[in-house]
GUVO-145269 format. One record per residue: x, y, z of N, C-alpha, C, O, CB in turn. Coordinates in steps of 0.02 Angstrom, whole numbers, plus 50000, padded with zeros to 5 digits. Glycine has a CB too. Layout:
! GUVO-145269
XYZXYZXYZXYZXYZ;...
***
This chain:
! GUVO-145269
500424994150000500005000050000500445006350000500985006550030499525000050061;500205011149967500605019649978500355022549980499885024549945500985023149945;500745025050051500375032150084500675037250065501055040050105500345032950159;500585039849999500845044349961500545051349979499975052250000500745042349892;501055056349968500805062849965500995067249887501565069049872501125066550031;500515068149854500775071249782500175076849768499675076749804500825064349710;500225081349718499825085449675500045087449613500385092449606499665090549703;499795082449551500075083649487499845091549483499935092049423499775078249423;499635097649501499665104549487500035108249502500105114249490499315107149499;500465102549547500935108849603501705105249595502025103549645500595108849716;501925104449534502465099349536503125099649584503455095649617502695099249471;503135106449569503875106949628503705107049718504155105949758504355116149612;503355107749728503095106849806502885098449837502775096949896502325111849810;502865093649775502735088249793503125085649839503565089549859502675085049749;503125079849864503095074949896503395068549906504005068449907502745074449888;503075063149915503165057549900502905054049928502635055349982503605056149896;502895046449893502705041249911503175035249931503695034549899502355040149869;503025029849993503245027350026503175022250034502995019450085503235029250056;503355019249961503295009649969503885006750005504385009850022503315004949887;503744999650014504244995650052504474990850002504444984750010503944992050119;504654993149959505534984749924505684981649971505414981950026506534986949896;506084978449957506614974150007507294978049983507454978349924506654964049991;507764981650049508274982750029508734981650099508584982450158508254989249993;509484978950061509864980050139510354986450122510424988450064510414972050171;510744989850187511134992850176511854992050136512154987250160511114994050219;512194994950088512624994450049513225000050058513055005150028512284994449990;513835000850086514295007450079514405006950020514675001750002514955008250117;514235012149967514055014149900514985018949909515345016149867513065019749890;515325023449939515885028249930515865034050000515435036750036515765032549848;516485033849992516315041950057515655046250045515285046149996517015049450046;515635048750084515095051650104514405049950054514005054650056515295059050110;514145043650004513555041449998513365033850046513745030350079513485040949921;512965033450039512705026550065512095024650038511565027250054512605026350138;512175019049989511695016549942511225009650000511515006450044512215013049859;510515008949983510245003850001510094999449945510045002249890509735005350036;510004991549946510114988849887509654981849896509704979649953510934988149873;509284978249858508874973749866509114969449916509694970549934508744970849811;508794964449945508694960550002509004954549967509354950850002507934959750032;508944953249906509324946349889509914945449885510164939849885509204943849836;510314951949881511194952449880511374950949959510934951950001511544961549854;512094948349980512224948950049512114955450075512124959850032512864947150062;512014957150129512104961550195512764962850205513104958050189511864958350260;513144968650230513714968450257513654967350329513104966650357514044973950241;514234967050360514364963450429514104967450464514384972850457515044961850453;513694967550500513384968950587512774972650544512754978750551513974975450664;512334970150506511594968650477511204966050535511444960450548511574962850412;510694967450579510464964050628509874966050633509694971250605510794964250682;509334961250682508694960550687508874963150773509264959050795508324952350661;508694968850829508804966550869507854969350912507494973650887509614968650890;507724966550959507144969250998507104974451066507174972251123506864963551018;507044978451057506844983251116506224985051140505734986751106507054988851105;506254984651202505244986751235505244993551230505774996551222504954985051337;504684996751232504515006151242504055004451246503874998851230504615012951192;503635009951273503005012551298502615018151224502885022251187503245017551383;502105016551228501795020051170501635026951218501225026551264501055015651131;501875031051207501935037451244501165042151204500795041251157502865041451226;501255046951256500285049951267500385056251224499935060251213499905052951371;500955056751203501035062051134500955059151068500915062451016501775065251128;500915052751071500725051250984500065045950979499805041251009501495046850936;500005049850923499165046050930499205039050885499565037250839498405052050890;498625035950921498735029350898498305028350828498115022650816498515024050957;498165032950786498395034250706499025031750668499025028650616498475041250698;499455033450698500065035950682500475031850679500895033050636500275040250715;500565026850710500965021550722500575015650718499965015450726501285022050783;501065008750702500715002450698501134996550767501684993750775500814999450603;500514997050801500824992950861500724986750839500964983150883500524993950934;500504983450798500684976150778500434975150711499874976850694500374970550825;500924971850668501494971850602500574969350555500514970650495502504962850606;500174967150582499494963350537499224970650532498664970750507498834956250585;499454976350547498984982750560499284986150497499014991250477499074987450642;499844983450463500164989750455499894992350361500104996750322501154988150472;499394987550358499134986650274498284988250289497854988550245499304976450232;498174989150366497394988250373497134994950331497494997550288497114988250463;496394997550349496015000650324496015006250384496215011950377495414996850301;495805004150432495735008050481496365008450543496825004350537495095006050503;496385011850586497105012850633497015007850692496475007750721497225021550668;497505003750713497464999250767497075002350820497025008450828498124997150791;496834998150852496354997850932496935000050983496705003951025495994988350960;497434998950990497785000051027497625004651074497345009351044498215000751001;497675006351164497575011851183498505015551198499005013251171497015010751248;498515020751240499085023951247499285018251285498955013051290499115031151277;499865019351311500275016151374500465008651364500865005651399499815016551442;500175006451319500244996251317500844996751292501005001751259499654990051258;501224992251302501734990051307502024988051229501724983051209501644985051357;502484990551182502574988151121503144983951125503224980751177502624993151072;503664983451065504234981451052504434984050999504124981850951504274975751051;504984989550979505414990850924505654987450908506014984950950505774994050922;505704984150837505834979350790506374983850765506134989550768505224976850739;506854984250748507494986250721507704983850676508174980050685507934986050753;507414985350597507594981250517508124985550488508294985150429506874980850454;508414990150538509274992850490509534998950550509275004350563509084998550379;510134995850578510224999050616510585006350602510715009750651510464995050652;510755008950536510865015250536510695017750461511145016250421511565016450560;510125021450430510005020350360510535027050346510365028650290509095020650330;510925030350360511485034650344512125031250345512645034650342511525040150390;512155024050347512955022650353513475025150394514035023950372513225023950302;513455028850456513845031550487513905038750458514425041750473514385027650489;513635040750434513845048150397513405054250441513425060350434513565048150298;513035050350484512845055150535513005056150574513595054450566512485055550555;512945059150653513375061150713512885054650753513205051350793513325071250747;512325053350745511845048850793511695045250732511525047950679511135052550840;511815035650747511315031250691510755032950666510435035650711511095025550712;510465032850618509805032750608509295027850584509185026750524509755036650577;508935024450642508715016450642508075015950585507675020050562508395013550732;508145011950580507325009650542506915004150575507014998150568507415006350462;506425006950612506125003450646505365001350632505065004950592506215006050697;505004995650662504334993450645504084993450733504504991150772504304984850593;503424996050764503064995350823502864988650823502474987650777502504999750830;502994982950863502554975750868502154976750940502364980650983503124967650872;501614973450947501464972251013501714966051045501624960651017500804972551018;502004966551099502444963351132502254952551105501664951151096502274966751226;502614948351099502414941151058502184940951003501924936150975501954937451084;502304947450977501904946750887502374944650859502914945350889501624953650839;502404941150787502794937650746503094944250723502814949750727502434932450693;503844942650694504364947750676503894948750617503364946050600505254945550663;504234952950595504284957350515504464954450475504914950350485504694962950502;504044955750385504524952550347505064955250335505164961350331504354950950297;505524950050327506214954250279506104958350230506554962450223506684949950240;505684958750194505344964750154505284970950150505364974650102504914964750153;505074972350227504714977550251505224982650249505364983850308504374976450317;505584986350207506064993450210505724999550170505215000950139506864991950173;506185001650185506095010750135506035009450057506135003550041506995017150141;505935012650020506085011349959506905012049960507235014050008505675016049909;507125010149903508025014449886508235019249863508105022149810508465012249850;508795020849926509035027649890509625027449905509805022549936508745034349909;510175033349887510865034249912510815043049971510655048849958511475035049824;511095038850043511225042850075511605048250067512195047550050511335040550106;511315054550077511855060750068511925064950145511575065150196511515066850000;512365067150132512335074850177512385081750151512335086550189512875075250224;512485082350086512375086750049512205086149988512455081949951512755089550050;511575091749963511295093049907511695090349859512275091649874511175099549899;511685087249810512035084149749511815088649689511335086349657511815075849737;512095095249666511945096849593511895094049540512415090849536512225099849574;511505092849481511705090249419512235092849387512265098949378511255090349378;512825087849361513495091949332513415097649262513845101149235514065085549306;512775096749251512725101949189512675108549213512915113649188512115100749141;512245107849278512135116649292512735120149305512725126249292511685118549359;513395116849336513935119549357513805126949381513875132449354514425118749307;513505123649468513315129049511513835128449554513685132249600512635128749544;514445125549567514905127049596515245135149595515315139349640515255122349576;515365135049545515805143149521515065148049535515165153249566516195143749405;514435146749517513875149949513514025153249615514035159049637513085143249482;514085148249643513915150849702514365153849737514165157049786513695146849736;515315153649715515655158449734515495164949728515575170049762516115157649712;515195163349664515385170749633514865174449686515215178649714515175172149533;514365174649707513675176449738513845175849824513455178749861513005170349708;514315172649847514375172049912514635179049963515065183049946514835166349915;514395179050003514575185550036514825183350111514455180850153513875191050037;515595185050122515805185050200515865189750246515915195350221516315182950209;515885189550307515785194350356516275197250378516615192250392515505192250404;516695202950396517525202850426517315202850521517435208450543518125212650392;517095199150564516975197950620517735194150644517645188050642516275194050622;518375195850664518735190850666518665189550723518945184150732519285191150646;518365192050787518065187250827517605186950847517445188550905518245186150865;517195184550797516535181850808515945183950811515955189250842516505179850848;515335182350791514925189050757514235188450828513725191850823514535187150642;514325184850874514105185850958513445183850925513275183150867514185194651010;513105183050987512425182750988511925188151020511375186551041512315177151015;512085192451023511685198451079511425203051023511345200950965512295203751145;511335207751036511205215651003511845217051035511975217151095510445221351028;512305218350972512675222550989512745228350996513055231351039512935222050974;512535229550964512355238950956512285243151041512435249051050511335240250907;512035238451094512055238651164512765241651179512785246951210511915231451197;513335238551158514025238951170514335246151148514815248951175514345233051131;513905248651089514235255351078514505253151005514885256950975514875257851141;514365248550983514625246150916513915249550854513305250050852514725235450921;514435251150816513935256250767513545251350711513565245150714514485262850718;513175255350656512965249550605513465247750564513355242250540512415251250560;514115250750543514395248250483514965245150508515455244150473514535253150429;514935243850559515275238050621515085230350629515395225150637515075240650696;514315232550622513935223150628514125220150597514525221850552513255220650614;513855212650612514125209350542513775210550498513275214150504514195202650535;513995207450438513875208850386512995204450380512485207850384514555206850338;512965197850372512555195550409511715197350414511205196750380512855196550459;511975200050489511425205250546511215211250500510635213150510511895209250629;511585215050448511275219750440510805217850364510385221550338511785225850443;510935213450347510585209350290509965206850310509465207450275510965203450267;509955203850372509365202050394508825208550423508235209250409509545197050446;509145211650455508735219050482508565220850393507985218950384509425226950539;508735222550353508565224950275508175220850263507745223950231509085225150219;507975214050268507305209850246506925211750270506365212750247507215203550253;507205213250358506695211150423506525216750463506525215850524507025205950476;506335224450432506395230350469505745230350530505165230750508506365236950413;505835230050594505385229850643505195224850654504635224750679504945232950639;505615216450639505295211350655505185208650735505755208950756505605207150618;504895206950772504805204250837505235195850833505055192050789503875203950853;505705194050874505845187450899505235183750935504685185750954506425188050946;505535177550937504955172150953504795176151053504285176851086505405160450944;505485177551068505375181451150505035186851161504845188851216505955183751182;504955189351106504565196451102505035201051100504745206551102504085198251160;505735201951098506175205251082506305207250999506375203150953506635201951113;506335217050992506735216450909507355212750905507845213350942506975223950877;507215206650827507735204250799508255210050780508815208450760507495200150745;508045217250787508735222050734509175220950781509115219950841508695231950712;509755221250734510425219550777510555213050804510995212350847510475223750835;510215208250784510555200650805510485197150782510045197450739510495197550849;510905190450792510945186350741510155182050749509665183350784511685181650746;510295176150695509605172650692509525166050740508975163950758509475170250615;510175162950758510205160650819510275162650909510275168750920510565157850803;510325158950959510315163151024511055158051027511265155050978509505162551095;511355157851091511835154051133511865148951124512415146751108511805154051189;511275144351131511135137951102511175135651034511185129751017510605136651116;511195141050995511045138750946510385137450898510405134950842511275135150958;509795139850932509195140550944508725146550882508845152450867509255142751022;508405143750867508155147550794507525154850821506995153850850507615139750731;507725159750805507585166250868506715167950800506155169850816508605176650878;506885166850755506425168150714505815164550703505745158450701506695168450667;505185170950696504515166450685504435164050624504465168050577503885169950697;504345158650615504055152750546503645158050498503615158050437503345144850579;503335162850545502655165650494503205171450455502945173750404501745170450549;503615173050464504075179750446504515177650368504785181650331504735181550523;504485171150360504655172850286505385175050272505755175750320504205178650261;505555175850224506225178050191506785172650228506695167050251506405187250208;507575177950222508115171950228508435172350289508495177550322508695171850173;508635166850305509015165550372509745167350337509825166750276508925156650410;510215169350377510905172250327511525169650382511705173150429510935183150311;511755164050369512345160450403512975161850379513115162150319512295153450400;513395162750432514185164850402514485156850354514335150950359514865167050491;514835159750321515245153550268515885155650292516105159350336515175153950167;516285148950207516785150250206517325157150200517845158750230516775147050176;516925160150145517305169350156517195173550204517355179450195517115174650107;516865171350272517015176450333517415175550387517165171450427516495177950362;517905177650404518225179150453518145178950526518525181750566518315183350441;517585175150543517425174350595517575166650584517475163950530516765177350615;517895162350658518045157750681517525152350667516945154250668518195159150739;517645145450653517005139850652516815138850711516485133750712517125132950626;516865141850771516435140550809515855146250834515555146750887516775138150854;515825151750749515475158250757514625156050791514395150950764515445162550670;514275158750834513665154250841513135155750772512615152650772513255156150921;513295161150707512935161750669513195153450620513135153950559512995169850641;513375148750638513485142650600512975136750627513175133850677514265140450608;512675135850614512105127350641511625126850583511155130850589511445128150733;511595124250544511275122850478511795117650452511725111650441511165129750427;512515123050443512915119450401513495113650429513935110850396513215124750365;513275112950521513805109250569513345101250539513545095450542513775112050682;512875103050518512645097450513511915093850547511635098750571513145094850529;511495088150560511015085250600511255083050685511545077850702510795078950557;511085087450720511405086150768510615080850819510765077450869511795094750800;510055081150800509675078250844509635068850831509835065650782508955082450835;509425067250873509325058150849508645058050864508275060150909509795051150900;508565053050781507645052150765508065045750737508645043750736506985058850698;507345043650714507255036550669506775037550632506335041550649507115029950704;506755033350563506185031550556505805026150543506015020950515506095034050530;505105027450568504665021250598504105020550543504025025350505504295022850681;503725015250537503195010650496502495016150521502255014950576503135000350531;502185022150479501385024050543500965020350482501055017050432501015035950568;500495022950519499695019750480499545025650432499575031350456498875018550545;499415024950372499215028350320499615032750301499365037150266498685030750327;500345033150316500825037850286501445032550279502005034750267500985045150337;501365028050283502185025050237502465025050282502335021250329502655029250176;502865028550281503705028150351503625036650373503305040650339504925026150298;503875037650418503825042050434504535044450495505065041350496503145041350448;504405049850538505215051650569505235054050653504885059050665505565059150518;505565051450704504935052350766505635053250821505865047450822504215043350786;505985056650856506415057750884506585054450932506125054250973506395062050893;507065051450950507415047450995507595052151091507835050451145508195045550942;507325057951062507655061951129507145069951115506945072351062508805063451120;507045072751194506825079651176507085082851147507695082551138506725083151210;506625088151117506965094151075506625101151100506025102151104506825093050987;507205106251118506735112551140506615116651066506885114951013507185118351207;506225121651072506095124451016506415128650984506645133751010505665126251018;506465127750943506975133850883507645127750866508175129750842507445144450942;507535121550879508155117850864508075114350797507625110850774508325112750922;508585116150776508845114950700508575106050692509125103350690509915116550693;508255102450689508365095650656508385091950587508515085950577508015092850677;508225097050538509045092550478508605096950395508105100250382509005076650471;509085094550368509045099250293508635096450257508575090550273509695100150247;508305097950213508025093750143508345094450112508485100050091507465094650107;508725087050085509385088450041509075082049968508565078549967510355085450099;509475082649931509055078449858509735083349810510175087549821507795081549833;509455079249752509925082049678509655088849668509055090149672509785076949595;510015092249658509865100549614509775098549554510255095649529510525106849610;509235099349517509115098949451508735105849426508515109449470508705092349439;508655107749363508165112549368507615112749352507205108049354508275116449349;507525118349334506555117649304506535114249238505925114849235506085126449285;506595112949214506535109849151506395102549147505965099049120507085111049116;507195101049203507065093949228506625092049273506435086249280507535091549251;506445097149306505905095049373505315091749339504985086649352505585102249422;505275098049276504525095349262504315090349219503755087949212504155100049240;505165088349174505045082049166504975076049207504715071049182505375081149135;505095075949245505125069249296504455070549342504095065849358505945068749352;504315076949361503635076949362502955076949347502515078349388503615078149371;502875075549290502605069449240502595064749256502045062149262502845067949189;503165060749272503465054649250503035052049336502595047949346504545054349230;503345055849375503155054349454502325055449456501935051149476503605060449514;502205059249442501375059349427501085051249388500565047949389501215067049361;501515050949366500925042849344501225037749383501095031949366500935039049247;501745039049452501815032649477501445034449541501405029749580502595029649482;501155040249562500745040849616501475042849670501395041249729500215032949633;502095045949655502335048049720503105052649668503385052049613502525039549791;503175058049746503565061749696504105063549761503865061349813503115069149647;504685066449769504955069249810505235075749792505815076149810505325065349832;504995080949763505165085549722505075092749772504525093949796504705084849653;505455095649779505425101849817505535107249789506145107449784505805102049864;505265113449759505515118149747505905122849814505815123649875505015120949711;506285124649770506865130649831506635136049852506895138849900507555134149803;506105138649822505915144449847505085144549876504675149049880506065149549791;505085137649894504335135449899503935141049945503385143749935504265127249936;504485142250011504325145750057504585151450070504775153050126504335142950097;504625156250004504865163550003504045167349956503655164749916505845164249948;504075175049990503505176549955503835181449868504435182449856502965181850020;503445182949835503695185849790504165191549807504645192749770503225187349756;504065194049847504595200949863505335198349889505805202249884504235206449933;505415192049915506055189949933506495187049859507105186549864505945183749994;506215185649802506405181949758506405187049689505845187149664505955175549758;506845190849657506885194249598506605189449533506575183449518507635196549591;506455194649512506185191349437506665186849410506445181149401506065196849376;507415188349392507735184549365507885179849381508015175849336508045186049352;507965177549453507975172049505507205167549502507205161649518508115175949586;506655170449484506255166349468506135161849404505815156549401505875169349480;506495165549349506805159749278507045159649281507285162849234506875158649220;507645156749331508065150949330508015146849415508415144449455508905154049307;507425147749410507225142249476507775134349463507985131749411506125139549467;507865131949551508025128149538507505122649590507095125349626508695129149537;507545114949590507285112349614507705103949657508175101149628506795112849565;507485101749713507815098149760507385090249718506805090349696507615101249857;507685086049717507145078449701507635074549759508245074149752507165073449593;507315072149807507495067049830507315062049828507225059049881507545067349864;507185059049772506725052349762507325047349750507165041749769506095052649689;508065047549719508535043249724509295044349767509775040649757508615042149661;509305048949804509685052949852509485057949884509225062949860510145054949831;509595056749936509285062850020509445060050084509825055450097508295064150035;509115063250117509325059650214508695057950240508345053950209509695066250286;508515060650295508215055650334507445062150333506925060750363508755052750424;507525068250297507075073550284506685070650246506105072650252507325079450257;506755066750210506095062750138505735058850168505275056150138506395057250068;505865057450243505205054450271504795057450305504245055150320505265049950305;505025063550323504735068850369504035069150333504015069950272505195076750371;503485068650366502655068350356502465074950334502975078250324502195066450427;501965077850324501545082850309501015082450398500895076850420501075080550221;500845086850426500425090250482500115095750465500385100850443500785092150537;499405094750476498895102350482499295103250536499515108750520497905102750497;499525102250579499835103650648500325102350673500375100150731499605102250686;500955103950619501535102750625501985105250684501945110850710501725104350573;502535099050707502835103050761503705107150732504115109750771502935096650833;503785106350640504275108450628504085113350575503495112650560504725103750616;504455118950536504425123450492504805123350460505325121750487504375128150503;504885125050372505455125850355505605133050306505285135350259505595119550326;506245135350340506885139950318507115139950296507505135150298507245141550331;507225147750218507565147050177508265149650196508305155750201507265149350128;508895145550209509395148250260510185147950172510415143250140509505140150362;510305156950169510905155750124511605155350156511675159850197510915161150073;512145151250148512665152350166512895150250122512695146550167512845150950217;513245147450055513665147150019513525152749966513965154849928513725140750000;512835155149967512715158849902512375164149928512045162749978512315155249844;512355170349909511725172649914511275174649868511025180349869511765176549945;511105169349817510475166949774510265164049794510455158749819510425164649722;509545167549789508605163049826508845158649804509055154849848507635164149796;508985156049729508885147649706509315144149744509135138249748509045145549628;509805145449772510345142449790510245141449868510645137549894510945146549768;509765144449907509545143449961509515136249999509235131849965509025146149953;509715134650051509415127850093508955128050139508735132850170509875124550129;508805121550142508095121150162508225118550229508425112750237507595116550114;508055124950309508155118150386507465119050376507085123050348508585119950488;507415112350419506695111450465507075111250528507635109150539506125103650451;506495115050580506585120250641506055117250679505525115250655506475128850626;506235117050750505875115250812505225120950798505455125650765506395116450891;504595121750811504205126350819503975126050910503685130550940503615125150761;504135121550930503815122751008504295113951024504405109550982502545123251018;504435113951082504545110251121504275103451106503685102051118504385112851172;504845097851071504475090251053504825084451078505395083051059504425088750973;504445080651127504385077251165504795070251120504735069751058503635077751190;505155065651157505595059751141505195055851136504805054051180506085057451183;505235053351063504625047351047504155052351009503925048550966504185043151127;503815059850994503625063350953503835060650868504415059750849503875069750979;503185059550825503365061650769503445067650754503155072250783503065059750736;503955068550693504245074350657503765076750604503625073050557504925072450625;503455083750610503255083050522503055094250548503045098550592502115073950486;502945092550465502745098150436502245102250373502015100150320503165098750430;502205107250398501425107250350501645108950280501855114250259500775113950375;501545102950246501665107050150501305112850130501365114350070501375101950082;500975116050163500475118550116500375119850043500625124150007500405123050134;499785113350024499655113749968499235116649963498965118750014499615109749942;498945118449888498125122949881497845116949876498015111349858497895128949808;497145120749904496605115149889496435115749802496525121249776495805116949942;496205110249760496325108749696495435108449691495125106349740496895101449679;495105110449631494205110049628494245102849586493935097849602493665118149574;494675103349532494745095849505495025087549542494805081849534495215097249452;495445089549573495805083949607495755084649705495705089949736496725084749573;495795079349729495755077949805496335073649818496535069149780495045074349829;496555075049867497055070149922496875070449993496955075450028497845072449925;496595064450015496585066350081497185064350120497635060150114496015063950110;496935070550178497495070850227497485065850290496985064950324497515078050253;498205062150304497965058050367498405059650421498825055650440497955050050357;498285066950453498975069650503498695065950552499045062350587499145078550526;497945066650562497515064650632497415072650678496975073050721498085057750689;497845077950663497915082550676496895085050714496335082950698498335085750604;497045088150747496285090750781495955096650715495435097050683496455096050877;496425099350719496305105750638496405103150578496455106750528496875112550628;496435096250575496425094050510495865095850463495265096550475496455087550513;496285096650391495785100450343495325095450286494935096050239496275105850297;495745089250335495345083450299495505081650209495265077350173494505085950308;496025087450194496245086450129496975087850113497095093750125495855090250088;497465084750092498125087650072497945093750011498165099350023498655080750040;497645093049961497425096649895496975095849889496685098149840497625095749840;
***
């Protein structure tokens, strides 16, 4: 069965769908990691192992399949909160080590239920940690040329500086880019963002989801130290999730540990291809019922994005390379957002994509976020967040 999310009208904002092949893990080269059918060997320490947990009172029993006969049903297991499951563990790290925390692939059993089939995985893909361009666009040189560094040589702080007696053509470079998007914006504390960066001390994302435009991280051409706190996007996935088997969405992505809010948990990464190609393959993904296609500027409004930057859009596909973001769900009532954050470039197209804590999410929480699609008068998808404000329709 696939619990697909798509809208042949909306090609670059799509989605995907979430069948189960049989695949085992494969080290494909440095930094990829390919998964590969179930009939080839396994490499060494491939394992089945069992762990108990508690079905915790933050996820609804929609959402998850507490025993493996549920996981094709029609309707969502009987299950109540609190009974007792077992994590089934069918790949103990689908990143190959290329992350800072494994990232498991797990199935919910109720405690004496018969294992899983060997079957039961992700579809295949090759693990990344960074966006993969197509070699024709040769956006490498594209994004020097466009990159902008800060001269902070120590360190571009986290406060309002301007407190200190430090003038405007002193800030970083940065901070005053963002105040120029962001004139009179309010922080999530109720404090003006002018004059500070977009993270706090922690590391912590200071900006509201509803505010739009770009998050602006120091790179390689600024002069401020790698341990500037304007860097957490590009240090990498620092939280531990997995992902797990739910009911009516395929696989999905659910955190191993709390998370407070404004915390970075991981990029939407896929091939850079462009428009041309997007929309060929989105076609192509339209008649198989699942797509993983992201446009880059999905979540900028027209005033952040110049005309000329809008013909030559570019677009993300993670349908044969990405991370552990292509399982991340769709929510009327999402607990993550996502940010268009530039640091190698500063072209919209060239923008990356975090998803961001929005409020405080509980260990054992699924991960997700709201696509917003339009609703469509010709075509329907329904939605299965379970969400209370559910709109009862993806499109």
């Amino acid at each position: 069965r696939l619990g697909f999310k798509t809208c042949p009208s909306c090609k670059f904002n799509l989605r995907k769908a979430k069948s189960p092949p049989p695949l085992l893990p494969h080290l494909l080269a440095p930094g990829l990691f390919r998964h590969r059918p179930a009939g080839q060997p396994p490499p060494p320490g491939t394992r089945i192992e069992y762990t108990a947990r508690k079905r915790l009172g933050t996820t609804s029993p929609s959402r998850e399949h507490p025993a493996l006969q549920s996981v094709d049903a029609d309707s969502p297991p009987s299950t109540g909160n609190g009974e007792e499951l077992q994590v089934v563990v069918i790949e103990d790290d689908l990143s190959g080590g290329l992350e800072m925390f494994p990232v498991r692939c797990v199935v919910d059993l109720i405690a004496g239920a018969s294992p899983p089939p060997q079957n039961l995985r992700p579809d295949p893909f090759i693990y990344i940690t960074t966006s993969q361009p197509a070699p024709e666009l040769n956006l490498a040189n594209r994004a020097l040329e466009t990159q902008l560094g800060c001269s902070c040589v120590n360190g571009c702080g986290n406060a309002d500086r301007r407190q200190v007696g430090e003038t405007q053509s002193e800030m970083c470079e940065h901070i005053q880019l963002f105040d120029e998007d962001h004139p009179g914006v309010l922080a999530k504390d109720g404090a003006p963002m002018c004059g500070r960066l977009p993270y706090n001390a922690l590391g912590q994302l200071l900006v509201r989801p509803t505010q739009g435009g770009f998050i602006y991280e120091c790179n390689n051409s600024c002069k401020c130290p790698p341990e500037c706190g304007n860097r957490v996007l590009q240090r990498g996935m620092r939280a531990e999730v997995e992902v797990f088997k739910t009911w009516g969405s395929g696989w999905g992505v659910r955190t191993r540990g709390g998370l407070p809010e404004g915390a970075f948990v991981a990029e939407y990464l896929g091939e850079i291809i462009d428009n041309e190609e997007a929309t060929r393959r989105g076609e192509e993904y339209d008649d198989q019922c699942c797509s993983y296609l992201y446009n880059l500027d999905a979540h900028l409004s027209d005033s952040d994005v110049t005309e000329s930057e809008h013909e030559k859009l570019y677009v993300l596909d993670a349908a044969k390379m990405g991370n552990v973001s292509r399982f991340i769900n769709h929510s009327c009532n999402p607990n993550l957002a996502a940010y268009s954050v530039l640091i190698d470039s500063m072209d919209a197209n060239l923008a990356r994509i975090g998803l961001y804590s929005t409020r405080p999410i509980a260990s054992g929480e699924e991960l997700s976020y709201n696509y917003n699609y339009k609703l469509l008068q010709d075509k329907q998808m329904p939605c299965h967040c379970g969400a209370t404000n559910c709109r009862k329709r993806l499109y």
